[in-house]
N, C-alpha and C positions, 0 to 999 in steps of 0.2 A: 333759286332753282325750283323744280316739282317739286313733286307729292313725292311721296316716301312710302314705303313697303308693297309692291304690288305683287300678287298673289302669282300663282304661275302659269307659263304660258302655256298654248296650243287655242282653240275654237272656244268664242265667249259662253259661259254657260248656256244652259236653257232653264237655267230656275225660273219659274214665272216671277216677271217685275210687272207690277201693277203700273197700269197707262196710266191713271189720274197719280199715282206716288210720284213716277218719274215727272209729270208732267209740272204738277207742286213745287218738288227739289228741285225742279230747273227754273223754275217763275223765280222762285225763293233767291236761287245762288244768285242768277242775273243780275237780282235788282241788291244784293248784297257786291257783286262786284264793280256795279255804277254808282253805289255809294262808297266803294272803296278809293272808286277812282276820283271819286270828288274829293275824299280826304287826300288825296295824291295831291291834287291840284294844289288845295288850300297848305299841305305841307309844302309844298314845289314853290308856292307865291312866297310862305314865311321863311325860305329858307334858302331864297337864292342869291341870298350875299354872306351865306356860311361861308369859312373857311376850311378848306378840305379836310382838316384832321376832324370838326365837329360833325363833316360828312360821313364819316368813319363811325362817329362814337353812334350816332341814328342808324347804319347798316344795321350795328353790331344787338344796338335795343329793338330794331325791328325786329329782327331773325331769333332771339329772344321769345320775343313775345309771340311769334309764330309757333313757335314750340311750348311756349304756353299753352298756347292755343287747343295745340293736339290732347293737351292733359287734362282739358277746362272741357273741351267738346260734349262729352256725357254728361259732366256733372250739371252743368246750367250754359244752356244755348244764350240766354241775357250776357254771361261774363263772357262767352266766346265771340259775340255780336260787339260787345266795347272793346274788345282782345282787338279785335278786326277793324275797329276805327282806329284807334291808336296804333295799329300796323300800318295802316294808309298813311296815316300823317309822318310817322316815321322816318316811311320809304318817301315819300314826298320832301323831307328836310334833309335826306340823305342825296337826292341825286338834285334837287332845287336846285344847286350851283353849277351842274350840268347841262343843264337845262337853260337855263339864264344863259347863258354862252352859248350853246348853241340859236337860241331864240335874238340875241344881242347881234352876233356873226352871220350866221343863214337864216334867218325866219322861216323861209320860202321850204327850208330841207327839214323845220319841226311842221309847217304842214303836211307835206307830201309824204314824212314820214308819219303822221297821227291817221293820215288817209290807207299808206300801205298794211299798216297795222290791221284797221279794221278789217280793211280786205282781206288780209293773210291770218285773219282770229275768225271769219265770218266762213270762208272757205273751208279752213283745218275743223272746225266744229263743224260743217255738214258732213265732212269725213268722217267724226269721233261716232255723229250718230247713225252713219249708214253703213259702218266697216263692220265685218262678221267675227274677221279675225281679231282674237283675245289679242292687243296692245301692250299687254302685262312686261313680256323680257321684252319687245324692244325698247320701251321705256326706262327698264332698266339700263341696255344697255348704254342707252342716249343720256342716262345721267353719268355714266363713266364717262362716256364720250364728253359731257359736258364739262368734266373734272380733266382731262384733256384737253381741252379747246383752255381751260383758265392757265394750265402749264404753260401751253402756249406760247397767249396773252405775256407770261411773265416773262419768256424766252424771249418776245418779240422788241421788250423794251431794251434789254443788254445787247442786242443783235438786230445787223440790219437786213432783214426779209423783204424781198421785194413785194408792194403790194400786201402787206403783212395788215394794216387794219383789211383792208376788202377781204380779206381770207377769210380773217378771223371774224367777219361778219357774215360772211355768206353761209359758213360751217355754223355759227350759232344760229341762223333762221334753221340751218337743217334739223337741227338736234332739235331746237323747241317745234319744230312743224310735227314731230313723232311726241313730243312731251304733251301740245295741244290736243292731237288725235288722240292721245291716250286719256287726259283728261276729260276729254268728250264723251269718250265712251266710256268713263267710269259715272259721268252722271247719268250717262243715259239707261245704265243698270243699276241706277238707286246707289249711287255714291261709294258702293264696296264697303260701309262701314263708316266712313266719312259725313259727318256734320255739313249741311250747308255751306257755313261760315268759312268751313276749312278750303269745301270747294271753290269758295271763294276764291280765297286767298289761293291759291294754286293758279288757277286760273289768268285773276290779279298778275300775279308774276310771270307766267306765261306772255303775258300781252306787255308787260313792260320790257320785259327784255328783247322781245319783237322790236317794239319801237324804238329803244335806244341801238338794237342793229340797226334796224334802217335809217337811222339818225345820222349814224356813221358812215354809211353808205351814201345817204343822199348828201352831206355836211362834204366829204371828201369828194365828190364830183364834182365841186364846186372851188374845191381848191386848187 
């Protein structure tokens, strides 16, 4: 999921944010989440002949350690920076066997889906940084809605929904298209409070859950 606590809504401040800060914090996050996603990878290669409950036990130390994260941020950006590699590889050993399968089965649907992604993270961030409107409750809201869409997900398995993964795809691009936009524009006001590293890792998450939507999306027109 997001970021967590967003202040409240109506029109984004006008506290003056410094152009060269913001400009910084955004060099900074980027290149902290193309290193993130490299630890993805390198977790994703070691870990795709895990078996699914070991895929479990790596969710549950990622999301851990992302909550470390939040605690560590102040005190030293160094332990919040190796927090953030070991999140990547993490998440990378956690969905690895996901990945492998669909890469084994559709090839053709992890490119198209690595390609929609960028598109649909490259898009929602010119949105994050050019929207006026404060982002704050709908992203709230879109995390309920995303606690929602996982009920779902659980209903979908005991019951037969017609079309129930494409739903359940299409509704997560929605919710993270407003989670994206929001995280955009909390970098582009100097992070709200937030560490680079964290931004990161938000981010990070944003763009994976994108992809494995469209994973599903593209994997299932094929079947």
């Amino acid at each position: 999921m997001s970021q967590f606590g967003y202040p409240g809504g109506g029109y984004v401040s006008r506290a003056p944010v410094s152009v060269r800060g913001t400009a910084t914090l955004f060099g900074t996050t980027m290149e902290l989440v193309a290193g993130t996603m490299g630890c993805f990878a390198l977790g994703c290669y070691l870990g795709r002949n895990l078996a699914p409950g070991l895929g479990i036990v790596f969710f549950i130390v990622a999301f851990a350690v992302l909550i470390g994260m939040r605690f560590t941020m102040r005190a030293s950006s160094t332990v919040a920076v190796a927090l953030l590699v070991v999140f990547g590889v993490a998440m990378g050993l956690a969905t690895g066997p996901t990945v492998a399968y669909y890469a084994s089965t559709s090839p053709d649907a992890v490119w198209e889906a690595g390609g929609a992604t960028a598109l649909f993270m490259g898009g929602m961030g010119v949105v994050g940084f050019s929207i006026r409107r404060d982002m704050a409750h709908a992203a709230r809201l879109a995390l309920w809605a995303l606690l929602a869409l996982i009920l779902f997900g659980v209903v979908a398995i005991f019951t037969q929904i017609p079309h129930a993964d494409l739903i359940y795809s299409c509704l997560g691009l929605a919710i993270f298209a407003v989670l994206t936009v929001a995280d955009f524009q909390r970098l582009r006001m100097g992070g709200r409070g937030a560490s680079a590293p964290v931004m990161a890792a938000s981010i990070f998450l944003d763009a994976l859950n994108v992809f494995l939507f469209f994973l599903n999306i593209f994997a299932g027109r094929r079947n």
